[in-house]
C-alpha positions in Angstrom: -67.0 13.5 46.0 -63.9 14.6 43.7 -67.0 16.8 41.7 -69.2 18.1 44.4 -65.6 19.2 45.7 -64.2 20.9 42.7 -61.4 18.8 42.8 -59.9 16.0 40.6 -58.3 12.9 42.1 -55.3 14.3 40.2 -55.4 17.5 41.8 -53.5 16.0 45.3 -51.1 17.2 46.7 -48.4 15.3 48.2 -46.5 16.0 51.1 -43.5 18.0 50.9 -39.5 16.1 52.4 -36.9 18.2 52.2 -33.5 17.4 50.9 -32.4 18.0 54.6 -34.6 14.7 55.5 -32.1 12.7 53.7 -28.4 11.6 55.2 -26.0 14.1 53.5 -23.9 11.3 51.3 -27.1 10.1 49.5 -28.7 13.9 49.4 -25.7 14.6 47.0 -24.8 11.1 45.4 -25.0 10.8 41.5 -27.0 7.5 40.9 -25.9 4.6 38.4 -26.7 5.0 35.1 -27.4 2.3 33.3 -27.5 1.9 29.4 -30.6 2.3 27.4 -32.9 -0.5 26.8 -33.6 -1.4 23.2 -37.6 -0.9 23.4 -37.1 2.7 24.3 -35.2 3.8 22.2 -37.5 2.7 19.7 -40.1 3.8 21.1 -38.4 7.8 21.3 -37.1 7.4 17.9 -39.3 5.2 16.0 -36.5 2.8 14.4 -37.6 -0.7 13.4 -34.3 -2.4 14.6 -31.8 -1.5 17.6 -28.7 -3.3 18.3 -27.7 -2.7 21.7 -23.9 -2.6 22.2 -23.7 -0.7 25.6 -24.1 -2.8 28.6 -21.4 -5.7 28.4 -24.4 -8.4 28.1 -23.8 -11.6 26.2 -25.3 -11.8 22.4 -26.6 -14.7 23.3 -29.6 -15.7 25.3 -29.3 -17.9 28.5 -28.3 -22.0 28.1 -31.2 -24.2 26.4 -30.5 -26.4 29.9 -30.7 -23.1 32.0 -34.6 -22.3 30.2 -35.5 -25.7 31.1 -34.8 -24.6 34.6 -36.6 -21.9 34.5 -39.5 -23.5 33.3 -39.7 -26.3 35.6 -40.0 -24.2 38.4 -42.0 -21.4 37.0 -45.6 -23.5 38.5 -43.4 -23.0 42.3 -43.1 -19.1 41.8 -46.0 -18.6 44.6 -43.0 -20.0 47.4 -40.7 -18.0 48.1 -36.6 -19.0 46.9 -34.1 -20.5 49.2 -33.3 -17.8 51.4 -29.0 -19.3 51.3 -29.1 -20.6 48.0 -27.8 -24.0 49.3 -27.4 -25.6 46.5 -26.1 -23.2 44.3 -23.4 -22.3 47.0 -22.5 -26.1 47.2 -22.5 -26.7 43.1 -19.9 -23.3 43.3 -18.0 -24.5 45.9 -17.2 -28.2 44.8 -16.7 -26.3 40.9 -14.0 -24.1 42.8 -13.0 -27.0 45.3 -13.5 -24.6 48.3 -15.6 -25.2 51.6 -19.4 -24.5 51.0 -18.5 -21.6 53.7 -16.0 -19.8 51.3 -19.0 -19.3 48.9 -21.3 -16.0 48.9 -24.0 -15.4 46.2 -25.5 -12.0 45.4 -28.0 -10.4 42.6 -24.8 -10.1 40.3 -21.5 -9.3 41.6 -22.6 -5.2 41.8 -24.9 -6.6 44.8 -22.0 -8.1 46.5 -19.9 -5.1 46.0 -22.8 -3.4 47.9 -22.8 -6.1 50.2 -18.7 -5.4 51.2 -19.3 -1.8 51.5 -22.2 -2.4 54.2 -20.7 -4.7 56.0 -16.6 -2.8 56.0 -17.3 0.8 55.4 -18.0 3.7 58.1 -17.9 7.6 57.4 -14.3 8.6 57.1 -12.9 4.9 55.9 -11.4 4.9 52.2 -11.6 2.3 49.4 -9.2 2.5 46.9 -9.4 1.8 43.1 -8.5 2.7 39.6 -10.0 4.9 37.5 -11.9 5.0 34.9 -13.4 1.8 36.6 -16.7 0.1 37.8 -18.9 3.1 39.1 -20.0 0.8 41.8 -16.9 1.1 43.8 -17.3 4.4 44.4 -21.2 4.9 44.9 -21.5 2.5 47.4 -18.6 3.6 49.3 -20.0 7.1 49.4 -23.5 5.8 50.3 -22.1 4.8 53.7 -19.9 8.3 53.9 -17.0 6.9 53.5 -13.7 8.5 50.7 -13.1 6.8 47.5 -9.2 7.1 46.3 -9.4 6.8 42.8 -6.2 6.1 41.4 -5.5 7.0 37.4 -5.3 4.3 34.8 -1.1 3.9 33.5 -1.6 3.0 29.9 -5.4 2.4 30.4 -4.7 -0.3 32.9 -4.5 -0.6 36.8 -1.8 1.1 38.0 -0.9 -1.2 41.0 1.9 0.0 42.4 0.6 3.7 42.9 -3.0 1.8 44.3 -0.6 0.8 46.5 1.3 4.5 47.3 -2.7 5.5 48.1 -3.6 3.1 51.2 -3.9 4.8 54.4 -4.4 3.4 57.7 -8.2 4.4 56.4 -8.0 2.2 53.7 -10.9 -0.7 54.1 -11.1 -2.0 51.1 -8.9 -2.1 47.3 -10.8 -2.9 44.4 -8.8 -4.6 41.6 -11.4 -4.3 38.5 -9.5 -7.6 36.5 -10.1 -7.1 33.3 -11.2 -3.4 34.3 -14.5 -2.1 33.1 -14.5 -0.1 31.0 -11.4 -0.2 29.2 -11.2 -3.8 28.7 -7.3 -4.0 29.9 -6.0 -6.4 32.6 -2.9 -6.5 34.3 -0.5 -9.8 34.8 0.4 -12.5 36.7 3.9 -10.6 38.0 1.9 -7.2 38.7 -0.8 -9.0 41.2 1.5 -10.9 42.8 4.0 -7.6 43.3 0.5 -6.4 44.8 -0.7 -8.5 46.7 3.5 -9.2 48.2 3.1 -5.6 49.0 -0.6 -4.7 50.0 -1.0 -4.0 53.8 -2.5 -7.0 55.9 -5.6 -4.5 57.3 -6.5 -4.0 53.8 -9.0 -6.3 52.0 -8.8 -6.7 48.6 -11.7 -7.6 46.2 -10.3 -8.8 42.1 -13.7 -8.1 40.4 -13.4 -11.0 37.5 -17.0 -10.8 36.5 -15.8 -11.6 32.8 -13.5 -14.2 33.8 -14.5 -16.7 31.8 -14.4 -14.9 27.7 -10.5 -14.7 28.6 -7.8 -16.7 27.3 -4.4 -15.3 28.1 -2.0 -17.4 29.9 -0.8 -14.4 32.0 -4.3 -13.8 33.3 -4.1 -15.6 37.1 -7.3 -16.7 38.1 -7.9 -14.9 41.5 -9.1 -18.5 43.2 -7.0 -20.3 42.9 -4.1 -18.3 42.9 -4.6 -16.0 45.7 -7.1 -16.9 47.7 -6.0 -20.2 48.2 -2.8 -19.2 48.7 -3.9 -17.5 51.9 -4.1 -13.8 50.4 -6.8 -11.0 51.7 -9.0 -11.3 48.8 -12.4 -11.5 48.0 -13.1 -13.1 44.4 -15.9 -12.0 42.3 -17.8 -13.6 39.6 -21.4 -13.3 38.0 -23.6 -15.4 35.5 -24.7 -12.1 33.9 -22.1 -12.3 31.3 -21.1 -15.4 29.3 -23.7 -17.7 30.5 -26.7 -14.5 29.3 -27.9 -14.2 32.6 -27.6 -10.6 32.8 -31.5 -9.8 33.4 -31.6 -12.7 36.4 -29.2 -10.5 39.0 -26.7 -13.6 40.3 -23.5 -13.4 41.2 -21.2 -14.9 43.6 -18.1 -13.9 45.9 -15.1 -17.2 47.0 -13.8 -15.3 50.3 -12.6 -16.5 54.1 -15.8 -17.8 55.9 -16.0 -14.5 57.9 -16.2 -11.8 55.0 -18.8 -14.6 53.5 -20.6 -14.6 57.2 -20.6 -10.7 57.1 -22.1 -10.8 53.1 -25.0 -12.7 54.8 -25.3 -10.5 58.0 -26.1 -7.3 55.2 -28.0 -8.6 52.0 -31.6 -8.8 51.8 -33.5 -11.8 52.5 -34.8 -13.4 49.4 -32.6 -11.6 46.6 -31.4 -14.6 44.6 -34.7 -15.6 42.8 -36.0 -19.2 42.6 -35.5 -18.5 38.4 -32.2 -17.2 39.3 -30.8 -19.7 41.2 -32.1 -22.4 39.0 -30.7 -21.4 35.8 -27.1 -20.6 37.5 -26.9 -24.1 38.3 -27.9 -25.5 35.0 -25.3 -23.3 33.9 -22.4 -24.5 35.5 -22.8 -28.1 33.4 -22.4 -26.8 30.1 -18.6 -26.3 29.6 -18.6 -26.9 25.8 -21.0 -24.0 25.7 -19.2 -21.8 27.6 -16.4 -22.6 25.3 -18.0 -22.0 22.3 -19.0 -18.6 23.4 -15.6 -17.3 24.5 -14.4 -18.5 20.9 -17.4 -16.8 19.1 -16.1 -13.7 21.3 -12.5 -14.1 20.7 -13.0 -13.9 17.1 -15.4 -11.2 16.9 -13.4 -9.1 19.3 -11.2 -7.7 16.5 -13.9 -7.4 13.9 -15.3 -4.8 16.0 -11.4 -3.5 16.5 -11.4 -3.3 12.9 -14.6 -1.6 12.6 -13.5 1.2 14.9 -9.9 1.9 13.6 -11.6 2.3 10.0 -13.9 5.3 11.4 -11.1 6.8 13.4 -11.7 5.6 16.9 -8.6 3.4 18.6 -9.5 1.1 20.9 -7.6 0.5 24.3 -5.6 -2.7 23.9 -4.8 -5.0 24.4 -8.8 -5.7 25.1 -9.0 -9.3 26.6 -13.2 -9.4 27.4 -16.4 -8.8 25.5 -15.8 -4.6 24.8 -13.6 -2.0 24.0 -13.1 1.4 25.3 -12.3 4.5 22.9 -11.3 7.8 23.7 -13.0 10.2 21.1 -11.0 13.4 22.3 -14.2 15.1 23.4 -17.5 15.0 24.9 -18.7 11.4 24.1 -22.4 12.0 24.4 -22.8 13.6 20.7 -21.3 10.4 19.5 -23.5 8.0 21.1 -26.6 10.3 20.2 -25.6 10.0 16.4 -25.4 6.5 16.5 -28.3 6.2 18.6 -30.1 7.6 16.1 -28.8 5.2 14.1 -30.2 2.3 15.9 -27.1 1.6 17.6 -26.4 1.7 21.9 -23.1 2.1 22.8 -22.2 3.6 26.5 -20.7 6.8 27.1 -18.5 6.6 29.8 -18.6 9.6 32.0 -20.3 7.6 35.3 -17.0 5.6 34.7 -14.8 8.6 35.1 -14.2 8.9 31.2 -16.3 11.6 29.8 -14.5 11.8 26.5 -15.0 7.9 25.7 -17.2 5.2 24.8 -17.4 1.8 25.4 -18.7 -1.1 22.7 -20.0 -4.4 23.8 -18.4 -7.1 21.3 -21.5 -8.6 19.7 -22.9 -11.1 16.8 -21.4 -11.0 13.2 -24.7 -9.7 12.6 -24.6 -6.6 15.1 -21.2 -5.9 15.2 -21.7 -5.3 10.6 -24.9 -2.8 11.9 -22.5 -1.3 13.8 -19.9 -0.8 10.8 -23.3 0.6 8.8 -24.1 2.7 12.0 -20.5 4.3 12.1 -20.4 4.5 8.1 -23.3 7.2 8.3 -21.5 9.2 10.8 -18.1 9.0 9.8 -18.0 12.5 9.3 -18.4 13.3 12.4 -17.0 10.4 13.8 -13.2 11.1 12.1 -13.5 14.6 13.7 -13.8 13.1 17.0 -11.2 11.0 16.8 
């Protein structure tokens, strides 16, 4: 038919939507841009090894107990997962020694953040947050029409008192990115508690810890059992993706009053916690001497790659307290990631974050973080300009 026709199968044409189809807050939205993943670049460059450095991911692959999960119920894969995660929520619940209906779970803690702003957020209601910060924040809000306040960093760190000089009878929701991504800073004990003394009782704050467990300062509160079970507004995140080298799974999970947890359920999607997923988190959650050994492996490469970085005239944001660090270069970022890209090294410029001049550098092995120091050694020219 296609030759009798003169036409090619190719040849169709599709039908036309215009922009004006779409609703006018995702018409104009700038998506989330995630880093680049390893088999592409070499597939555009041609390099025989990349180390990627740009996403935040654990160097280390998931717990041997957690693969045995995943392979036990890998024949199973033809049923669908449990639609509420029972048991993971219960295993979460008794680890955090909350109610089973003060536990959420989401395909990392980005999909709960999603989740919040569905559930709070109509056109013309604010969220507030620092910035540079998690990108996530601010898309979603502006996928539902409502304003993002974006609040600058003091001394690349949350500045919670002026956070605070921004809420408006508007104000929904308050993001407190803790350690903040992408600089790598956190703020103390005294400054959330000043917060949270002084935040308004409409607002609802969510303390992002996704990379709660690689830090080991005594002045870092954990947001469970410090605030929430001290009655306060807040909505705890945490995610498997990090520490526990989950990343590529999507699980997450949210400690919050039973309604915000009731109102996460009302809005995510059916079946978004995969069988694998779920599995693996709870396999997870027995292995504390692992979890341990990572955070120490992480703790003492984290200045290594400080080092590195001084030498070649970049100063990272300290005092860094996860698995990165966050440099200003003075300029356009993107020409330095492209040089060491060609180099066989991801890092992640950070202009989705709200720092176009800086990039940010996932602490990784011995191994990576020394290509790194080769990577940087090749372009130091350029490099020293920059900084």
């Amino acid at each position: 038919m296609a030759e009798q026709s003169g036409k090619h199968p190719g040849d169709q044409r599709l039908a036309e939507i215009a922009d004006t189809f779409f609703r006018p807050p995702v018409r104009d939205l700038v998506p989330y841009e995630p880093g680049k993943p390893v088999e592409e670049v070499q597939r555009e460059l041609g390099l025989e090894r990349v180390v990627k450095l740009a996403s935040n991911e654990g160097p280390f692959g998931p717990f041997p107990a957690a693969l045995e999960a995943i392979a036990r119920c890998a024949p199973e894969l033809n049923r669908y997962p449990d639609g509420g995660a029972y048991r993971l929520r219960a295993a979460l619940a008794e680890l955090h020694g909350v109610p089973f209906e003060e536990v959420a779970v989401g395909a990392g803690s980005d999909g709960l953040v999603d989740g919040l702003s569905q559930a709070a957020l109509d056109p013309g209601d604010e969220i507030v947050c620092g910035w540079p910060s998690f990108p996530s924040y601010v898309i979603d809000a502006r996928k539902l029409g409502a304003t993002p306040k974006t609040v600058p960093l003091r001394e690349q760190r949350y500045d919670l008192g002026a956070m605070l000089g921004a809420i408006t009878s508007r104000t929904k929701l308050v993001y407190v990115c803790h350690p903040n991504n992408p600089t790598g800073t956190m703020n103390t004990r005294a400054e959330l508690d000043a917060y949270f003394d002084g935040v308004p009782e409409h607002v609802l704050t969510v303390l992002d810890q996704a990379y709660f467990e690689y830090i080991d300062d005594p002045d870092y509160p954990d947001g469970i059992a410090e605030y929430l079970k001290a009655g306060r507004r807040v909505v705890v995140l945490r995610t498997f993706s990090k520490i526990f080298g989950l990343a590529g799974l999507r699980v997450g999970y949210a400690v919050a009053a039973p309604p915000v947890v009731t109102a996460l359920g009302k809005v995510r999607r059916a079946f978004d916690i995969t069988t694998p997923a779920q599995e693996a988190a709870l396999a997870s959650l027995g292995d504390i001497r692992e979890v341990e050994r990572r955070r120490l492996e992480n703790a003492a490469q984290r200045p290594e790659v400080e080092r590195i970085l001084q030498e070649h005239g970049l100063e990272p944001a300290t005092p860094a307290v996860a698995n990165f660090l966050y440099c200003d270069a003075g300029e356009d970022s993107r020409p330095l990631f492209e040089q060491l890209l060609r180099e066989g090294v991801i890092v992640r410029p950070t202009h989705g974050f709200g720092g176009p001049t800086a990039i940010r550098v996932t602490v990784g092995t011995a191994d990576e973080n020394a290509f790194l120091g080769e990577a940087l050694d090749r372009v130091r020219g350029t490099v020293a300009t920059a900084g």
